[in-house]
C-alpha positions as CSV (number, residue, x, y, z in Angstrom):
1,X,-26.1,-46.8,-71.9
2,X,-29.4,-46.9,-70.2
3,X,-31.0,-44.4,-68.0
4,X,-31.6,-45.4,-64.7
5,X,-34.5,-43.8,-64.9
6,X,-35.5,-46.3,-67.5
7,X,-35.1,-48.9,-65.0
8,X,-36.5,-47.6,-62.2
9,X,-39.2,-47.1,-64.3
10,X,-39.3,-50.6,-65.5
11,X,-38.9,-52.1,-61.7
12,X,-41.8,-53.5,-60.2
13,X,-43.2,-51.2,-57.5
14,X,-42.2,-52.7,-53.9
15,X,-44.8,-54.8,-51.7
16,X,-46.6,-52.8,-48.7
17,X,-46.0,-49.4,-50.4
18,X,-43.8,-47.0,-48.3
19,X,-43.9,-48.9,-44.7
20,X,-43.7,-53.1,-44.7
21,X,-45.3,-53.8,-41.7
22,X,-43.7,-57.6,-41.8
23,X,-40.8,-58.8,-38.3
24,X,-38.6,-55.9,-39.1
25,X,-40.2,-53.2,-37.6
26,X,-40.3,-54.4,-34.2
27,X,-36.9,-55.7,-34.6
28,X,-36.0,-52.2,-35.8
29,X,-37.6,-50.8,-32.7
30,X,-36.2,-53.4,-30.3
31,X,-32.6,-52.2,-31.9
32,X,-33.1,-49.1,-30.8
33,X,-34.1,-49.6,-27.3
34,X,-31.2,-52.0,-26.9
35,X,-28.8,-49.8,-28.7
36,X,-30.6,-46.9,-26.6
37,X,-29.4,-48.7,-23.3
38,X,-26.7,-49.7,-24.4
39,X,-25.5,-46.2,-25.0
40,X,-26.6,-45.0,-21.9
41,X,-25.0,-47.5,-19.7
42,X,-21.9,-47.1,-21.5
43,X,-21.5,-43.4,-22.6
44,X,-24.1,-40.8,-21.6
45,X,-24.2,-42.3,-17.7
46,X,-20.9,-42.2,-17.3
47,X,-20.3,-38.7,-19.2
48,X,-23.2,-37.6,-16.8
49,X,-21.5,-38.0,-13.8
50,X,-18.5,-36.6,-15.3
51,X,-20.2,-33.7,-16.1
52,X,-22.2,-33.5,-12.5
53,X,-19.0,-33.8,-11.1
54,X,-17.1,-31.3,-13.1
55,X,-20.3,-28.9,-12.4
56,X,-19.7,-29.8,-8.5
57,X,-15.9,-29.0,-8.9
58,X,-16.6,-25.3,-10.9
59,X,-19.2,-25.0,-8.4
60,X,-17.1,-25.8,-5.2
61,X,-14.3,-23.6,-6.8
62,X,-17.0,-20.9,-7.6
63,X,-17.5,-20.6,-4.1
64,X,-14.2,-20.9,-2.6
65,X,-13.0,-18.3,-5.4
66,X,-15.7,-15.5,-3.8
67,X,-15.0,-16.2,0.0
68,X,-11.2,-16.0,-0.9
69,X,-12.0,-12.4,-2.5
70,X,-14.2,-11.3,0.3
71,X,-11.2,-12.0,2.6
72,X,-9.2,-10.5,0.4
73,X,-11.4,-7.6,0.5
74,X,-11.5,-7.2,4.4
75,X,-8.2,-7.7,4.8
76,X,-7.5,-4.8,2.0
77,X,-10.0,-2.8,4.0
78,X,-8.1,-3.7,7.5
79,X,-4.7,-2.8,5.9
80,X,-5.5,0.2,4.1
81,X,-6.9,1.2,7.7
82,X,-4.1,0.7,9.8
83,X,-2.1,2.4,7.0
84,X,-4.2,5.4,7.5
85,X,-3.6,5.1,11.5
86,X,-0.1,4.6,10.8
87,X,0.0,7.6,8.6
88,X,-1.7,10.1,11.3
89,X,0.4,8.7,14.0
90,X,3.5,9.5,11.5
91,X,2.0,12.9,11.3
92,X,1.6,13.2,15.0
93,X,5.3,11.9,16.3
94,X,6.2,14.6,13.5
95,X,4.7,17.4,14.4
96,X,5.3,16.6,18.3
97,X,9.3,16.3,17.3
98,X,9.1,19.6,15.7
99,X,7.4,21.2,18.1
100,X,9.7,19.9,20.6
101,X,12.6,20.9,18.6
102,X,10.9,24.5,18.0
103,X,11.3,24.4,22.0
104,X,14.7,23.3,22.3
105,X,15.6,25.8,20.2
106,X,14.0,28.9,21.4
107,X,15.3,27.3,25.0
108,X,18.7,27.3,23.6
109,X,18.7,30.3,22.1
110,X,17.1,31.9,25.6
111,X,20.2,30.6,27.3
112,X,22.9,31.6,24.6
113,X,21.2,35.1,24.9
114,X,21.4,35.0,28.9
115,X,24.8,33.8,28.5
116,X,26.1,36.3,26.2
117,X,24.1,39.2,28.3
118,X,25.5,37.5,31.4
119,X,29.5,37.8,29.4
120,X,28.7,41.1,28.4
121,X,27.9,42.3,31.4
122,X,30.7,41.0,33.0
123,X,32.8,41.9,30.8
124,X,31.5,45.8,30.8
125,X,32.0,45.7,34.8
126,X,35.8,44.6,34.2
127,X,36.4,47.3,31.6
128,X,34.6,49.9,34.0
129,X,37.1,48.5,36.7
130,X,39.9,48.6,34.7
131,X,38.7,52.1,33.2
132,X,38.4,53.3,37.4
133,X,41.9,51.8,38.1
134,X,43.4,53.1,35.3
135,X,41.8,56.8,35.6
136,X,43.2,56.7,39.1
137,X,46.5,55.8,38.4
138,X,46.7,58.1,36.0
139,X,45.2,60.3,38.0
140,X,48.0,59.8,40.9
141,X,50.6,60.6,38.0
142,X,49.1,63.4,37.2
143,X,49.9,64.6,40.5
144,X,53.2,63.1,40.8
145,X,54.0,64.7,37.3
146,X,52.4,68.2,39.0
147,X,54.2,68.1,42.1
148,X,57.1,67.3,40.4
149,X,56.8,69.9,37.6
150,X,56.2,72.1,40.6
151,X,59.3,71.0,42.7
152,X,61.7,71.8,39.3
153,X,60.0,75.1,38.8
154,X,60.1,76.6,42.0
155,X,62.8,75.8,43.7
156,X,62.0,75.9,47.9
């Protein structure tokens, strides 16, 4: 087996040291420019312009994403408002009804007072009636028992 160092050792040393300035450099270099447009026309130009126009979609969405929040935002802002309104004007219509009711009730209560007094009263003026109607009558037999008791007792 020999070393391949042996034979790289035995191999002549190439012409024009490390660069050979013969035709293939500038055909090396005109490979690359062609290869380099080539490339670009077919891949980075297009991939550009899908990139500028994904970047102009993200952007365009970007920006109808934050005025969509901002109306979001007022409209939170308008509802939470006019919940609040609501809310007092609950509160008002509720106390108003209870003060109302508070009314009605002392009002009724007023006039079932009255009306009882009123019955009471009329009542106490038919048992005074009855009381003055019955102590006369009783009064009259009282003296038709004593003038009878007095007829029995003494004869004429």
């Amino acid at each position: 087996m020999t070393s391949w160092l042996s034979l790289a050792a035995t191999a002549p040393p190439p012409e024009g040291g490390l660069f050979d300035l013969n035709a293939t450099l500038p055909l090396m270099a005109v490979q690359v420019v062609i290869l380099t447009f080539i490339l670009n026309k077919l891949f980075f130009r297009p991939i550009g312009h899908a990139v500028e126009n994904r970047e102009g979609y993200v952007a365009t969405s970007r920006s109808q994403a934050k005025e969509r929040l901002a109306k979001v935002e007022r409209l939170e802002a308008e509802l939470k408002a006019r919940l609040r309104d609501a809310r007092q004007q609950a509160q008002t219509l509720i106390a108003e009804a209870e003060a109302e009711v508070r009314q009605l009730h002392r009002e009724a209560l007023g006039a079932a007072m009255a009306e009882a007094n009123a019955v009471r009263e009329a009542a106490r003026r038919d048992i005074d009636k009855e009381r003055a109607s019955a102590a006369e009558v009783l009064e009259q037999n009282a003296r038709d028992l004593g003038d009878l008791i007095v007829k029995r007792l003494l004869p004429a």
